[in-house]
C-alpha positions in Angstrom: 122.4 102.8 109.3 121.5 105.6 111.0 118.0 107.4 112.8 115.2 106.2 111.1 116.3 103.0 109.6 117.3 101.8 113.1 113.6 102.4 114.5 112.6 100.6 111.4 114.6 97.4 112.0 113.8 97.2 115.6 109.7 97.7 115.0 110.1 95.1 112.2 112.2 92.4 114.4 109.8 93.1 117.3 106.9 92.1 114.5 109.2 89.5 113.2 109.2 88.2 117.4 105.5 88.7 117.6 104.3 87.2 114.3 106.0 84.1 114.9 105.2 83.5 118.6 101.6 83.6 118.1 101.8 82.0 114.4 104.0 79.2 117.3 101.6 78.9 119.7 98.3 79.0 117.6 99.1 76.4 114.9 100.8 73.8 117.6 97.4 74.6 119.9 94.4 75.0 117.2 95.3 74.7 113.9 92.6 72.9 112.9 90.0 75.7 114.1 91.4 78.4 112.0 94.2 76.9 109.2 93.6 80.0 106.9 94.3 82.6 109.8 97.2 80.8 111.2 98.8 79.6 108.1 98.7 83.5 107.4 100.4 84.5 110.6 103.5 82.2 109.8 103.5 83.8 106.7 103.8 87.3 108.0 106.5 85.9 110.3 108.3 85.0 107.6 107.9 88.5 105.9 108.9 90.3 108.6 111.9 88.0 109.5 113.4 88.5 105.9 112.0 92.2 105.7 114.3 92.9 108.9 117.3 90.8 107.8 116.8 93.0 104.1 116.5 96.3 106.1 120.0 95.1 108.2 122.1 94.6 105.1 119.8 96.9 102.2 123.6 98.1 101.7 124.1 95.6 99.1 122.7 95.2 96.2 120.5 91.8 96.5 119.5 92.2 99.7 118.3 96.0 98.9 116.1 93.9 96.6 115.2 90.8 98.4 113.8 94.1 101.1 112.0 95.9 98.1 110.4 92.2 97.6 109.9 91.6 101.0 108.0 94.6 102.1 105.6 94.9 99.1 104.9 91.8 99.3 103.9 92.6 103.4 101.9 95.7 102.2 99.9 93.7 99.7 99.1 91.1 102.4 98.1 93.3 104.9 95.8 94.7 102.2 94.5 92.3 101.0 93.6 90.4 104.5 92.5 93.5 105.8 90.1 93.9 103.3 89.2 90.5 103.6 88.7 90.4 106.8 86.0 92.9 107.1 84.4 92.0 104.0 84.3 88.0 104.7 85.6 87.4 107.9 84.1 83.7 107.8 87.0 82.9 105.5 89.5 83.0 108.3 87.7 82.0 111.2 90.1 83.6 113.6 91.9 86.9 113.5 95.7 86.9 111.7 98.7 89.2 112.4 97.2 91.3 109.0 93.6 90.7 109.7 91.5 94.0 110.2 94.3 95.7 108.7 96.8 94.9 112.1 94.1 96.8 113.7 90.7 96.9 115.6 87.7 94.8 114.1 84.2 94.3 114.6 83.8 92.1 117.2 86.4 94.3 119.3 89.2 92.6 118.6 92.4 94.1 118.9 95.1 93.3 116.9 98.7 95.0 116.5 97.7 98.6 116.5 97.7 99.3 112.7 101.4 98.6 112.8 101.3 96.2 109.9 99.4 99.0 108.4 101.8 101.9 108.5 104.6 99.7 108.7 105.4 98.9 105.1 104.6 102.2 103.9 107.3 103.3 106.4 109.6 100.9 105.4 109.3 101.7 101.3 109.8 105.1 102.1 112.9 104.6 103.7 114.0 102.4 101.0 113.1 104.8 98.1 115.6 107.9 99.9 118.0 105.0 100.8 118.9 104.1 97.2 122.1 102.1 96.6 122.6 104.6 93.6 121.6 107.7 95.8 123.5 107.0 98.8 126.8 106.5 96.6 126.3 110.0 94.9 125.6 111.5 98.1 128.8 110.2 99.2 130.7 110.8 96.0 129.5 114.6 96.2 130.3 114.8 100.0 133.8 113.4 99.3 134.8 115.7 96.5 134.1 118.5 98.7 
């Protein structure tokens, strides 16, 4: 792995690191003022801490997979509670790693800069031109020249 999907890793285990700190620290201070919100967050931790793990070995077959899984499944989340959170914010009762889309809501909180936003898209990208099937044909064509 090379450029891109290096950057990639490291901005997803830095999310992985930040995602389960605060998901940490807010269900063993508060849990009961926001379950929803927080049970989120440890969610996204998890995500992101397969999602990087995926990206690391997306080499092999399975785990190019298990990343595929891993980072729609983080896309749908982020837009779902996104949406979610600006539509019905009362649902959550505190802000979550996805809430107002990673980004700035309402009430001027600020969240993770729409990183979980852009983030997924980045990271299917990369896996669509890193293909299993494509990178072998690249190399088979490179080799018989």
């Amino acid at each position: 792995m090379t450029g891109i999907g290096r950057v990639l890793v490291i901005v997803y285990a830095i999310m992985a690191l930040a995602a389960t700190g605060r998901s940490f620290v807010q269900i063993a201070r508060e849990f009961d003022e926001a379950p929803v919100a927080y049970t989120l967050s440890a969610l996204a931790a998890v995500v992101y801490i397969v999602a990087t793990l995926a990206l690391i070995f997306a080499g092999r077959r399975g785990w190019y997979l298990v990343a595929w899984i891993a980072i729609s499944f983080e896309l749908a989340g982020v837009l779902i509670v996104g949406t979610l959170s600006y539509l019905i914010p009362e649902i959550f009762g505190h802000p979550s790693v996805w809430s107002y889309f990673g980004g700035i809501g309402p009430d001027g909180y600020i969240g993770y800069v729409f990183v979980p936003l852009i983030l997924p898209f980045l990271g299917l990208w990369w896996l669509w031109s890193h293909r299993p099937s494509r990178v072998a044909s690249s190399g088979e064509v490179a080799a018989a020249s």
